[in-house]
ROTOR-976313 format. One record per atom (N, C-alpha, C): residue number from 1; atom name; x, y, z. Coordinates in nm, 2 decimals. Layout:
N
r n = NUM&atom = CA&xx = X&yy = Y&zz = Z;
...
//
This chain:
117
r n = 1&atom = N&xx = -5.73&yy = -1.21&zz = -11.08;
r n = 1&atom = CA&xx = -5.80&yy = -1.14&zz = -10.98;
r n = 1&atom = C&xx = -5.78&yy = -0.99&zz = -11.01;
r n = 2&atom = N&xx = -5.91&yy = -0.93&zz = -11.03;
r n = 2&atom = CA&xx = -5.88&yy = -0.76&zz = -11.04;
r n = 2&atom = C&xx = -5.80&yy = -0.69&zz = -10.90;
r n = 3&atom = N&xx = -5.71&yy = -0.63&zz = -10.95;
r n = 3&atom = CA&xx = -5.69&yy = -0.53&zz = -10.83;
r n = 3&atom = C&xx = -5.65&yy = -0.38&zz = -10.85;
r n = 4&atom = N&xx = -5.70&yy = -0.30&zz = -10.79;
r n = 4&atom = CA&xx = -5.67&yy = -0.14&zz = -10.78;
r n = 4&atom = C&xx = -5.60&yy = -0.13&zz = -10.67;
r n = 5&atom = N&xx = -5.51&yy = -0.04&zz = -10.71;
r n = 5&atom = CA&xx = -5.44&yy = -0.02&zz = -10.62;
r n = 5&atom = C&xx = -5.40&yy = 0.11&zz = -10.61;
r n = 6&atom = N&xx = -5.40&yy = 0.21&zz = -10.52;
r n = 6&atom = CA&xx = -5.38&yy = 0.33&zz = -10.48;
r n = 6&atom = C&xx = -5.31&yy = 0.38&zz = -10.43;
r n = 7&atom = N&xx = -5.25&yy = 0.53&zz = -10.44;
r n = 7&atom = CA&xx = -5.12&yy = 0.61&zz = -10.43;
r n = 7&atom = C&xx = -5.15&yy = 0.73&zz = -10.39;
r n = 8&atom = N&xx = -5.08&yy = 0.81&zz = -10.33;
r n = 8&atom = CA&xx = -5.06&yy = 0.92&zz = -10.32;
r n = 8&atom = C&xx = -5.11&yy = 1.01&zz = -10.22;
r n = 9&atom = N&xx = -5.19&yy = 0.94&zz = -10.14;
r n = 9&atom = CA&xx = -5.23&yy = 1.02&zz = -10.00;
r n = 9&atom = C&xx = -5.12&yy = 1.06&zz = -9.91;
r n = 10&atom = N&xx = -5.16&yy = 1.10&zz = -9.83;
r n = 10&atom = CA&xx = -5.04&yy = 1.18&zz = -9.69;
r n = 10&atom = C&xx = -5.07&yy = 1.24&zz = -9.63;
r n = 11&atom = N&xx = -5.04&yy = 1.33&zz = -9.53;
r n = 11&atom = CA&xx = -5.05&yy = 1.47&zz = -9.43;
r n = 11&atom = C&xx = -5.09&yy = 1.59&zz = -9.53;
r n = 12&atom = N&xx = -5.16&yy = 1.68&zz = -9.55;
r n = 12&atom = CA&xx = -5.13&yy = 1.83&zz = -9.61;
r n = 12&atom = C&xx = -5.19&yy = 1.89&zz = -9.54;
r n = 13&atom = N&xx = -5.16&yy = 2.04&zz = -9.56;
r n = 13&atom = CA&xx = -5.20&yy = 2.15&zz = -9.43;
r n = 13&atom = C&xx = -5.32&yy = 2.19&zz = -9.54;
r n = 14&atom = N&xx = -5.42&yy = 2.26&zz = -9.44;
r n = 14&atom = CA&xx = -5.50&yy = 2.30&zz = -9.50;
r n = 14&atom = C&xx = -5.54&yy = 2.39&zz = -9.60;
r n = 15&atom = N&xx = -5.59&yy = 2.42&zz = -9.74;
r n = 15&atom = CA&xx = -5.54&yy = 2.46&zz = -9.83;
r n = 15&atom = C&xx = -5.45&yy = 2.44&zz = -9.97;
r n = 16&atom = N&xx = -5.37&yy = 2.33&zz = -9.93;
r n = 16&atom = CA&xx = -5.29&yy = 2.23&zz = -10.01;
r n = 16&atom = C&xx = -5.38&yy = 2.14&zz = -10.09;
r n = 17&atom = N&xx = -5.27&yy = 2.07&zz = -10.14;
r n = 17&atom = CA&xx = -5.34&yy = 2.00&zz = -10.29;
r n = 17&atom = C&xx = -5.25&yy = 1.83&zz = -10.25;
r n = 18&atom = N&xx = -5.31&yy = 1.71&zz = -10.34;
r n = 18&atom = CA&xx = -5.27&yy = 1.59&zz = -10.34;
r n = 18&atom = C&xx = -5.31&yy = 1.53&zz = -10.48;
r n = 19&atom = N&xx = -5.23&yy = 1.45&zz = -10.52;
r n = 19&atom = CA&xx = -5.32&yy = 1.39&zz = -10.66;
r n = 19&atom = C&xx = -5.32&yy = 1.24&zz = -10.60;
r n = 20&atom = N&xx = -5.42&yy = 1.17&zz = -10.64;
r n = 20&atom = CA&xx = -5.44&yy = 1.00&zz = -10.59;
r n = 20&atom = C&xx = -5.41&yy = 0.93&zz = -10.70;
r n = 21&atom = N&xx = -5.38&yy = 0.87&zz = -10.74;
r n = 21&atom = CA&xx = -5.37&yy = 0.76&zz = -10.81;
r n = 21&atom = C&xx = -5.37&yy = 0.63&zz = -10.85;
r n = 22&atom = N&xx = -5.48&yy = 0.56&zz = -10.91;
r n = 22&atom = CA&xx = -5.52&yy = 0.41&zz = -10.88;
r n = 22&atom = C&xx = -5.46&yy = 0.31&zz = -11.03;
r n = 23&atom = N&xx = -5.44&yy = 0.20&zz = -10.98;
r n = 23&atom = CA&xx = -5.36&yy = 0.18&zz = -11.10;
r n = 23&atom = C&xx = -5.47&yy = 0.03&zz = -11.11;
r n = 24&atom = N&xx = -5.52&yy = 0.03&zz = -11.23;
r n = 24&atom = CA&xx = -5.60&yy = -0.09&zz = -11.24;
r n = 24&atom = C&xx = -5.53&yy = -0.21&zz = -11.32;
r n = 25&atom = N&xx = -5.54&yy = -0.33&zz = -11.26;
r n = 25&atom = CA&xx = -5.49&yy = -0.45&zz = -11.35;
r n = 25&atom = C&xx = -5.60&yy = -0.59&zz = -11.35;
r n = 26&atom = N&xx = -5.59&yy = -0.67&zz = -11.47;
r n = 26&atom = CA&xx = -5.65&yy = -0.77&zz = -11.43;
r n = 26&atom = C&xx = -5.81&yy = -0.69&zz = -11.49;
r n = 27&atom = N&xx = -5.86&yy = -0.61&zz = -11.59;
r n = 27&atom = CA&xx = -5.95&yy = -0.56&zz = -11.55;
r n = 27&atom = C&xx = -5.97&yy = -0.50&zz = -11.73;
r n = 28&atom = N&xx = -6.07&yy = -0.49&zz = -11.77;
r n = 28&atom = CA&xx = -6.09&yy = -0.48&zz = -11.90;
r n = 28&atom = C&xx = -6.15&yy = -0.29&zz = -11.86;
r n = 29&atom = N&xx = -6.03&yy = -0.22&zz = -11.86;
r n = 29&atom = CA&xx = -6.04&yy = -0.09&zz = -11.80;
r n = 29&atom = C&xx = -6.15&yy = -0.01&zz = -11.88;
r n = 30&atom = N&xx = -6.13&yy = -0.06&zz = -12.01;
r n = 30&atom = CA&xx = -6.22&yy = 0.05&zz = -12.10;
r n = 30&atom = C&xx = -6.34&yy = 0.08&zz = -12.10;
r n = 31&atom = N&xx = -6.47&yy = -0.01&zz = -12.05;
r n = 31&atom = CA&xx = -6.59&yy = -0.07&zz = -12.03;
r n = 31&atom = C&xx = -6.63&yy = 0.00&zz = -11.87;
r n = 32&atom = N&xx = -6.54&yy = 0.03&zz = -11.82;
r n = 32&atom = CA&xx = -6.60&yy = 0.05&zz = -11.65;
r n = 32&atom = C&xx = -6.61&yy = 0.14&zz = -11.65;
r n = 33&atom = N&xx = -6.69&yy = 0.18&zz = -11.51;
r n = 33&atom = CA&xx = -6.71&yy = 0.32&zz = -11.48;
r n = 33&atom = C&xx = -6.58&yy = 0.33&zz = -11.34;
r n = 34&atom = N&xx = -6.48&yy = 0.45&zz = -11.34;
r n = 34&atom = CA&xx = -6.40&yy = 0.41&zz = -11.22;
r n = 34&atom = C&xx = -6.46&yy = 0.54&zz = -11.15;
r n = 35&atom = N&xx = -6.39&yy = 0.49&zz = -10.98;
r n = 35&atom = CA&xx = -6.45&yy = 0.61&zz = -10.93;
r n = 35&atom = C&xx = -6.40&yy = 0.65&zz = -10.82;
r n = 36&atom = N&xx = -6.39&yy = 0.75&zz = -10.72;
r n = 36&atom = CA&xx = -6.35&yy = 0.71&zz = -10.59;
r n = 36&atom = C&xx = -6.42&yy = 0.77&zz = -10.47;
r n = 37&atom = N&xx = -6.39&yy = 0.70&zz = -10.37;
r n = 37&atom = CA&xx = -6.51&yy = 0.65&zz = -10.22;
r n = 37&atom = C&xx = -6.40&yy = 0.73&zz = -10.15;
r n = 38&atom = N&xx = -6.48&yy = 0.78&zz = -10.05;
r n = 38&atom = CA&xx = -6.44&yy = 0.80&zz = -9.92;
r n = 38&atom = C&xx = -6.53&yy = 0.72&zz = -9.83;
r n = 39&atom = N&xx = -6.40&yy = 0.75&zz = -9.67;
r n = 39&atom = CA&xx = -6.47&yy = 0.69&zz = -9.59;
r n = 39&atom = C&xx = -6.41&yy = 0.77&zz = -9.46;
r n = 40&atom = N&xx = -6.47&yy = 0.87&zz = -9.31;
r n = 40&atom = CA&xx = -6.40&yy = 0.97&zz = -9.27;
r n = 40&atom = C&xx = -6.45&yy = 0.84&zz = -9.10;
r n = 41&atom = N&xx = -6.38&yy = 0.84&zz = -9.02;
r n = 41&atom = CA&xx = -6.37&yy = 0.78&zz = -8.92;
r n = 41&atom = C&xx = -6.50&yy = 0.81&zz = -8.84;
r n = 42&atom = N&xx = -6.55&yy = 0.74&zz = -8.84;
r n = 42&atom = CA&xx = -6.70&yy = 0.69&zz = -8.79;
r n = 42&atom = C&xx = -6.84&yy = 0.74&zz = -8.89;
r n = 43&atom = N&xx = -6.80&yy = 0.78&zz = -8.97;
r n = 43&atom = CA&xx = -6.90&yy = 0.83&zz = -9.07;
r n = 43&atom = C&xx = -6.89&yy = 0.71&zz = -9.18;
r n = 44&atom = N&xx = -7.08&yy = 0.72&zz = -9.25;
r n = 44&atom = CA&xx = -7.05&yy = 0.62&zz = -9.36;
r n = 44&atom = C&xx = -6.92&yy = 0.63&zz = -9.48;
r n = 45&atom = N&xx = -6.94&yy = 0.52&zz = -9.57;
r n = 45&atom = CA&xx = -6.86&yy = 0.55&zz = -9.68;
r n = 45&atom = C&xx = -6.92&yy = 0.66&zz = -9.77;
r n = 46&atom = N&xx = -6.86&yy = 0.74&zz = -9.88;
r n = 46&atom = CA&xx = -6.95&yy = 0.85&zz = -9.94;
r n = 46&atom = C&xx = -6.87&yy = 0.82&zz = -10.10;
r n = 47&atom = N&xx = -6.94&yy = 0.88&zz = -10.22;
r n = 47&atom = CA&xx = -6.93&yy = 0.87&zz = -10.35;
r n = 47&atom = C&xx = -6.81&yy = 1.03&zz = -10.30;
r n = 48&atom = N&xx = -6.71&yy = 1.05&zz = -10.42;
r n = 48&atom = CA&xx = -6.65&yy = 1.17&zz = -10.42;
r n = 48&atom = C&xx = -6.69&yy = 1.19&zz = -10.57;
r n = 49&atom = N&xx = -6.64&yy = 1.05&zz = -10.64;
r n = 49&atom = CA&xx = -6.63&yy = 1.12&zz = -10.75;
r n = 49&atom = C&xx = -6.63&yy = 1.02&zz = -10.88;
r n = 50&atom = N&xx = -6.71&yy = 1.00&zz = -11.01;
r n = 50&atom = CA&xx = -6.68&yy = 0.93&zz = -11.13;
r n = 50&atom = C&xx = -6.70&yy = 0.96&zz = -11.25;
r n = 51&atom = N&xx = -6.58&yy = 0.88&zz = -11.29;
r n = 51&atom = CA&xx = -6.55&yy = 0.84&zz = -11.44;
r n = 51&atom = C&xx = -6.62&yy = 0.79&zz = -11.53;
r n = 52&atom = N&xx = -6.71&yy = 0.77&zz = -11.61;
r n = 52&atom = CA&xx = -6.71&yy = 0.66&zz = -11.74;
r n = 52&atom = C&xx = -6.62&yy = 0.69&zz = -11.78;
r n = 53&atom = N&xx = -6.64&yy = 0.59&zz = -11.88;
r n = 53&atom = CA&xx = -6.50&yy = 0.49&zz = -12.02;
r n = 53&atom = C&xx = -6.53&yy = 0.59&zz = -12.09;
r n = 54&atom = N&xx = -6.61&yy = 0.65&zz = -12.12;
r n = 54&atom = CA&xx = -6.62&yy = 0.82&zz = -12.22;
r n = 54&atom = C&xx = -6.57&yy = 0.94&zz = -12.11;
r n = 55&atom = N&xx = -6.53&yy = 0.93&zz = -12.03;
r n = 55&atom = CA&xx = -6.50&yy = 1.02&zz = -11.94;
r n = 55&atom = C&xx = -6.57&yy = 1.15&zz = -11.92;
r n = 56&atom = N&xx = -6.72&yy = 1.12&zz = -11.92;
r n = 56&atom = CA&xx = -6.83&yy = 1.23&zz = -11.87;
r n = 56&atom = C&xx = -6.79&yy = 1.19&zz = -11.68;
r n = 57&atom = N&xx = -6.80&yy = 1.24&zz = -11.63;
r n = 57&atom = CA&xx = -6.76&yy = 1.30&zz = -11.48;
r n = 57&atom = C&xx = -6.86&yy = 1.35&zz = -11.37;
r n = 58&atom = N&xx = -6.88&yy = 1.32&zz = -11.26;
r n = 58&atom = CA&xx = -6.99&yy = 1.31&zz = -11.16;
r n = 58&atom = C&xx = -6.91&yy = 1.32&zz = -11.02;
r n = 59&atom = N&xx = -6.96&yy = 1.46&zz = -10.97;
r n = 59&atom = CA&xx = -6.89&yy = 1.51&zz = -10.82;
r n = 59&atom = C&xx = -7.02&yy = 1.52&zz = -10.69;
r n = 60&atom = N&xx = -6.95&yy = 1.49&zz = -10.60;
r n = 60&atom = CA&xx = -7.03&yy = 1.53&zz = -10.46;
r n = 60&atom = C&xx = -7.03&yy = 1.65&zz = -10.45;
r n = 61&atom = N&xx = -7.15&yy = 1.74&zz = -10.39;
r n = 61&atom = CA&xx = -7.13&yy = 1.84&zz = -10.37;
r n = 61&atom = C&xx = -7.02&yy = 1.91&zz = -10.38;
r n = 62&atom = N&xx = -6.99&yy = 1.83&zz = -10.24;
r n = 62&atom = CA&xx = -6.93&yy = 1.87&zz = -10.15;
r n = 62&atom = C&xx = -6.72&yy = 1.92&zz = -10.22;
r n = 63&atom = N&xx = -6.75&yy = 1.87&zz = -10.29;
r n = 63&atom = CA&xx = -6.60&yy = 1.86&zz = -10.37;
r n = 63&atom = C&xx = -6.62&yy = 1.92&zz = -10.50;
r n = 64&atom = N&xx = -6.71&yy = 1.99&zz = -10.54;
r n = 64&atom = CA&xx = -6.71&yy = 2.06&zz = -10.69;
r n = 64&atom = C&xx = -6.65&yy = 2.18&zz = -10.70;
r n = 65&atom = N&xx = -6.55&yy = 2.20&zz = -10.82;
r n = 65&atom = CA&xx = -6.51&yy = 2.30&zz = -10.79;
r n = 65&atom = C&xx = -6.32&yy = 2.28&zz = -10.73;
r n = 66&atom = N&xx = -6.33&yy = 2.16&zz = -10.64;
r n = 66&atom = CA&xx = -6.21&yy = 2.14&zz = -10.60;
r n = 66&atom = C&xx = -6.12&yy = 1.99&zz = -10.63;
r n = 67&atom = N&xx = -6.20&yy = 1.90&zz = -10.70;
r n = 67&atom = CA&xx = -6.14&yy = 1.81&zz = -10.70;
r n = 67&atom = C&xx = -6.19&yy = 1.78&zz = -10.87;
r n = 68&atom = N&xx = -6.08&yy = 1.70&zz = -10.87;
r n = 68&atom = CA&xx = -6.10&yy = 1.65&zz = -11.02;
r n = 68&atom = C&xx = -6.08&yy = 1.51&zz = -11.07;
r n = 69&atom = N&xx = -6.17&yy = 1.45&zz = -11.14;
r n = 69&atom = CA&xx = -6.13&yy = 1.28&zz = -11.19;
r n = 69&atom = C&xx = -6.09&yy = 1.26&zz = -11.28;
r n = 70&atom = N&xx = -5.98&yy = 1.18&zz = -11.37;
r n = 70&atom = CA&xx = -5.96&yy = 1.21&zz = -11.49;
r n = 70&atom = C&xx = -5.90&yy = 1.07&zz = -11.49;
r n = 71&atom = N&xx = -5.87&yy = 1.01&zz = -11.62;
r n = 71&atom = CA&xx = -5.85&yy = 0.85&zz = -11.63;
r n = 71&atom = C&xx = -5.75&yy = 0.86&zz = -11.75;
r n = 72&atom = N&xx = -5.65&yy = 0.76&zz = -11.74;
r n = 72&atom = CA&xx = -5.62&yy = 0.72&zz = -11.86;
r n = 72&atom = C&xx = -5.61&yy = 0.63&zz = -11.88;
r n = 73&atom = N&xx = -5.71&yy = 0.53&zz = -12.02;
r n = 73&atom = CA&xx = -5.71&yy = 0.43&zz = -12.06;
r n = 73&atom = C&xx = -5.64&yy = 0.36&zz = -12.08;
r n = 74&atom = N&xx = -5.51&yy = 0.41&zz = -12.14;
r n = 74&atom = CA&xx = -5.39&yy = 0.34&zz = -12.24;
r n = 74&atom = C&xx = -5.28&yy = 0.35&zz = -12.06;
r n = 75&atom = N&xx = -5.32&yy = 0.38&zz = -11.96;
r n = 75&atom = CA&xx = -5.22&yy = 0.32&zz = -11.86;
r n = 75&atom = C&xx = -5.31&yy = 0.25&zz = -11.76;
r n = 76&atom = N&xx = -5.44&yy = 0.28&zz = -11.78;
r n = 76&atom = CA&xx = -5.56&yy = 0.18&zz = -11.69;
r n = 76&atom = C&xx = -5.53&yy = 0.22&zz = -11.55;
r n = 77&atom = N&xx = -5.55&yy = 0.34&zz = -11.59;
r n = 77&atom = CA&xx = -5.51&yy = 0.45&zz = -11.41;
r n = 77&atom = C&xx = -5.61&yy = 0.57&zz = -11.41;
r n = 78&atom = N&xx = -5.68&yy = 0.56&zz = -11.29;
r n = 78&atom = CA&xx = -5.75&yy = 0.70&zz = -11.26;
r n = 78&atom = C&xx = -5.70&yy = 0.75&zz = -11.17;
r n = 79&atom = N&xx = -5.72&yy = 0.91&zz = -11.18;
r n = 79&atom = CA&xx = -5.64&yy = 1.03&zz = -11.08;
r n = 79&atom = C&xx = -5.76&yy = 1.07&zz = -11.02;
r n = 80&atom = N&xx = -5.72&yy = 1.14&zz = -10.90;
r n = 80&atom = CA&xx = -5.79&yy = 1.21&zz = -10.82;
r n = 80&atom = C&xx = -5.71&yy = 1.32&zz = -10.80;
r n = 81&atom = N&xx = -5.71&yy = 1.48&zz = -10.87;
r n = 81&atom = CA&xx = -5.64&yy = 1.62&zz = -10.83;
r n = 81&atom = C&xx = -5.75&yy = 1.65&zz = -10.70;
r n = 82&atom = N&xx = -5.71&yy = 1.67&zz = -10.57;
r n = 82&atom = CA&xx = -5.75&yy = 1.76&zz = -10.48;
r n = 82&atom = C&xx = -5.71&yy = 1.87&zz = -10.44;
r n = 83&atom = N&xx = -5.75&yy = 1.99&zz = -10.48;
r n = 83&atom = CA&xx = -5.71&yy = 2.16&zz = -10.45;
r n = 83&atom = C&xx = -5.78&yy = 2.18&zz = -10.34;
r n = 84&atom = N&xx = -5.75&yy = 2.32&zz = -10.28;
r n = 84&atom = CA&xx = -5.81&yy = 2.37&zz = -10.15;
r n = 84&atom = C&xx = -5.88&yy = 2.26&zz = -10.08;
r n = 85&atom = N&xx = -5.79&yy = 2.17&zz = -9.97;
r n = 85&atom = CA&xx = -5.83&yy = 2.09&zz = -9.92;
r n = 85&atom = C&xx = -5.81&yy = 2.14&zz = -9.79;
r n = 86&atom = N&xx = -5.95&yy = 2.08&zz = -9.72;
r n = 86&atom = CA&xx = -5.99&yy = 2.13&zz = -9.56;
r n = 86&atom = C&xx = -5.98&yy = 1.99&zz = -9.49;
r n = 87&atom = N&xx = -5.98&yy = 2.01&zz = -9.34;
r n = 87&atom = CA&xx = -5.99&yy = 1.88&zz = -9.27;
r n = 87&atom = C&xx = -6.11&yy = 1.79&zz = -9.29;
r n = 88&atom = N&xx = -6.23&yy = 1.86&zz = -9.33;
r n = 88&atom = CA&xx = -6.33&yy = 1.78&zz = -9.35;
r n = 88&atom = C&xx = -6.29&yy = 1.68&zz = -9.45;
r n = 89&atom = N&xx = -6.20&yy = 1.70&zz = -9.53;
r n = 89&atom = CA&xx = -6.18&yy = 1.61&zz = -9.67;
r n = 89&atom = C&xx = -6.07&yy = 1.49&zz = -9.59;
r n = 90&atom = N&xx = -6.09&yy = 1.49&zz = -9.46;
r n = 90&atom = CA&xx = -5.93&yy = 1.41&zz = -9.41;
r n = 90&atom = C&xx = -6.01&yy = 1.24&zz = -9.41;
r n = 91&atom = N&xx = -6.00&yy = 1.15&zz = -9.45;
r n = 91&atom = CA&xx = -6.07&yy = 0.99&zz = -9.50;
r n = 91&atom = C&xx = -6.01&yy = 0.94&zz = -9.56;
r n = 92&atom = N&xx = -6.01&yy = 0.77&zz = -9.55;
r n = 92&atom = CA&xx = -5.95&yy = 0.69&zz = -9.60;
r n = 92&atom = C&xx = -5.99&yy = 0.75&zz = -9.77;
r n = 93&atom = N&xx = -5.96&yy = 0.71&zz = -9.89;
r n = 93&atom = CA&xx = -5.99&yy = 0.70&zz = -10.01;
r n = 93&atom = C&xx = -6.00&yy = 0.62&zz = -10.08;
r n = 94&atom = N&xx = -6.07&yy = 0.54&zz = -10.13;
r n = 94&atom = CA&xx = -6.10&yy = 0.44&zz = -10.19;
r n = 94&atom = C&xx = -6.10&yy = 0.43&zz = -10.37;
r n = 95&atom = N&xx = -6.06&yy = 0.36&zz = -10.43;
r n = 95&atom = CA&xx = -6.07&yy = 0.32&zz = -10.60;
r n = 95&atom = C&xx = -6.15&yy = 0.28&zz = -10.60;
r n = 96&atom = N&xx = -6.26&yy = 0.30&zz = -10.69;
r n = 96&atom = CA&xx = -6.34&yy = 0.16&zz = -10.75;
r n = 96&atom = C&xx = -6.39&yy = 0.13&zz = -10.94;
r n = 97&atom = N&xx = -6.42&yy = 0.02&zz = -10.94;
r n = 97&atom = CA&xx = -6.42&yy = -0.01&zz = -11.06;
r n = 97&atom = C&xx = -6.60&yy = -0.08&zz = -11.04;
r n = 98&atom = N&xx = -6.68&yy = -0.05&zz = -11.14;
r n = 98&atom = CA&xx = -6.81&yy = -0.08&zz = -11.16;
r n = 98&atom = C&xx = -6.82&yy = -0.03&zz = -11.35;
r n = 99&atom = N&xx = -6.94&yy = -0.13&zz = -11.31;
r n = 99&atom = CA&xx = -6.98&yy = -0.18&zz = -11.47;
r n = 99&atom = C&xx = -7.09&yy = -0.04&zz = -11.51;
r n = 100&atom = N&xx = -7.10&yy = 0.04&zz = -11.58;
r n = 100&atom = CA&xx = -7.16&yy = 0.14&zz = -11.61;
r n = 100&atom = C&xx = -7.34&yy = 0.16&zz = -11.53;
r n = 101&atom = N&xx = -7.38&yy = 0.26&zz = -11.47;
r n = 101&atom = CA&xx = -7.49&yy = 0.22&zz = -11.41;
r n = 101&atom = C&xx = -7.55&yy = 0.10&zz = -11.31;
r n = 102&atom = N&xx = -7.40&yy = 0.10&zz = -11.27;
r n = 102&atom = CA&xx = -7.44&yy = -0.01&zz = -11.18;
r n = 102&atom = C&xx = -7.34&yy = 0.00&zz = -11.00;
r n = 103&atom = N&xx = -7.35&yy = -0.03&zz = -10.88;
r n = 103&atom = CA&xx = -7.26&yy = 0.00&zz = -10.83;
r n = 103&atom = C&xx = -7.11&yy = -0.07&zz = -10.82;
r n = 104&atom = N&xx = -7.04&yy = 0.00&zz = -10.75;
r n = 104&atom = CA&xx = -6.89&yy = -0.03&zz = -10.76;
r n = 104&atom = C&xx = -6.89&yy = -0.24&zz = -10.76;
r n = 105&atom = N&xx = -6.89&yy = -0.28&zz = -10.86;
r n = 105&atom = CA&xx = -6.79&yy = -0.37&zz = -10.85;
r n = 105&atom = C&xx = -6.63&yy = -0.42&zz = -10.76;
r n = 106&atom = N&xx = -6.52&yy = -0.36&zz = -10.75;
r n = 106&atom = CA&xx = -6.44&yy = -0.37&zz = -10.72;
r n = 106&atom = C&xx = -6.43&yy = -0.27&zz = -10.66;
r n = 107&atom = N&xx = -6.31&yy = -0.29&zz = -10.53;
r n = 107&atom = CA&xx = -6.23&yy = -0.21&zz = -10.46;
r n = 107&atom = C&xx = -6.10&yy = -0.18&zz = -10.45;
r n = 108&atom = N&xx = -6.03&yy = -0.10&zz = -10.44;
r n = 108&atom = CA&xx = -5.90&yy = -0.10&zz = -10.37;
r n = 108&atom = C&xx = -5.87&yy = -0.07&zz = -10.23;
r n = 109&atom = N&xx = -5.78&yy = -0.13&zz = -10.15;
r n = 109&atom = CA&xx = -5.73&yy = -0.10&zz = -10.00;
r n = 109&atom = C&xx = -5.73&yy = -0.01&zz = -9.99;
r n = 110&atom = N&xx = -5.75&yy = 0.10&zz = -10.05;
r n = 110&atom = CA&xx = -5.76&yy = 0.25&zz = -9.96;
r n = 110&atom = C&xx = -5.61&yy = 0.34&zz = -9.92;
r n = 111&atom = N&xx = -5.64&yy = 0.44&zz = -9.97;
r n = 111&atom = CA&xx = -5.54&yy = 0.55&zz = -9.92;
r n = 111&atom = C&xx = -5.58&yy = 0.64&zz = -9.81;
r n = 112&atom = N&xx = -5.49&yy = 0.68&zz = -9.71;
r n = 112&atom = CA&xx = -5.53&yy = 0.77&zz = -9.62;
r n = 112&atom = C&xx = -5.51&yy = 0.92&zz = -9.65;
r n = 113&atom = N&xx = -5.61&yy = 1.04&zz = -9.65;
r n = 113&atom = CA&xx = -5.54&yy = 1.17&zz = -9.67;
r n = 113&atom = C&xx = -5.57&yy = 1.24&zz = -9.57;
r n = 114&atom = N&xx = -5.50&yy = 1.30&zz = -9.49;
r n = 114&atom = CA&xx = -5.51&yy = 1.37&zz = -9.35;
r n = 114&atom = C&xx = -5.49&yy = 1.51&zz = -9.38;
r n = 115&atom = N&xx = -5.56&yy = 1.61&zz = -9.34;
r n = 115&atom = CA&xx = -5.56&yy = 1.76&zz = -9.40;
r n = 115&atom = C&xx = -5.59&yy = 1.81&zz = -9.23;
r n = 116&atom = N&xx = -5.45&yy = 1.91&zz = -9.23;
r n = 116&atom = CA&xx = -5.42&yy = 1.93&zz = -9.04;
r n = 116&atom = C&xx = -5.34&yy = 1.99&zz = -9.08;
r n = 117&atom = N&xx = -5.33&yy = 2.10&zz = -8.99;
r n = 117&atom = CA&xx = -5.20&yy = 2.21&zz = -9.00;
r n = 117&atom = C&xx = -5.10&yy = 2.14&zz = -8.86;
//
């Protein structure tokens, strides 16, 4: 059974930085597109950010500029760098793994990152 699994969220004051990190197993990493979701308490789920296996890269607006995706194959882990982060960015965070042009396949349980002075 594929599973992602996710790291590194927490508290940060506003302005601060967090790196995420999803650790994929069970999962023929090289072929997927990875990616990661948010989801902010009562709002839909939203795209933040993705990977292809060639590591071309695709941001929400709303995060360009501040966030970054970056993967490594040979450990079957995608990062998420968040710089200058505001409350608005405060949402569960989500992994996912999907088959190129297609949507997310797989999930991970989710990281929380809360951005509050």
């Amino acid at each position: 059974q594929v599973q992602l699994v996710e790291s590194g969220g927490g508290l940060v004051q506003p302005g601060g930085s967090l790196r995420l990190s999803c650790a994929a197993s069970r999962i023929i990493f090289n072929i997927y597109t990875m990616g990661w979701y948010r989801q902010a308490p009562g709002q839909q789920r939203e795209l933040v950010a993705t990977a292809t296996s060639g590591s071309s890269t695709n941001y929400a607006d709303s995060v360009k500029g501040r966030f970054t995706i970056s993967r490594d194959n040979a450990k079957s882990t995608v990062y998420l760098q968040m710089n200058s982060l505001q409350p608005d960015d405060t949402a569960v965070y989500f992994c996912t793994a999907g088959l190129p042009n297609q949507l997310p396949r797989y999930w991970g349980q989710g990281t929380q990152v809360t951005v509050s002075s």
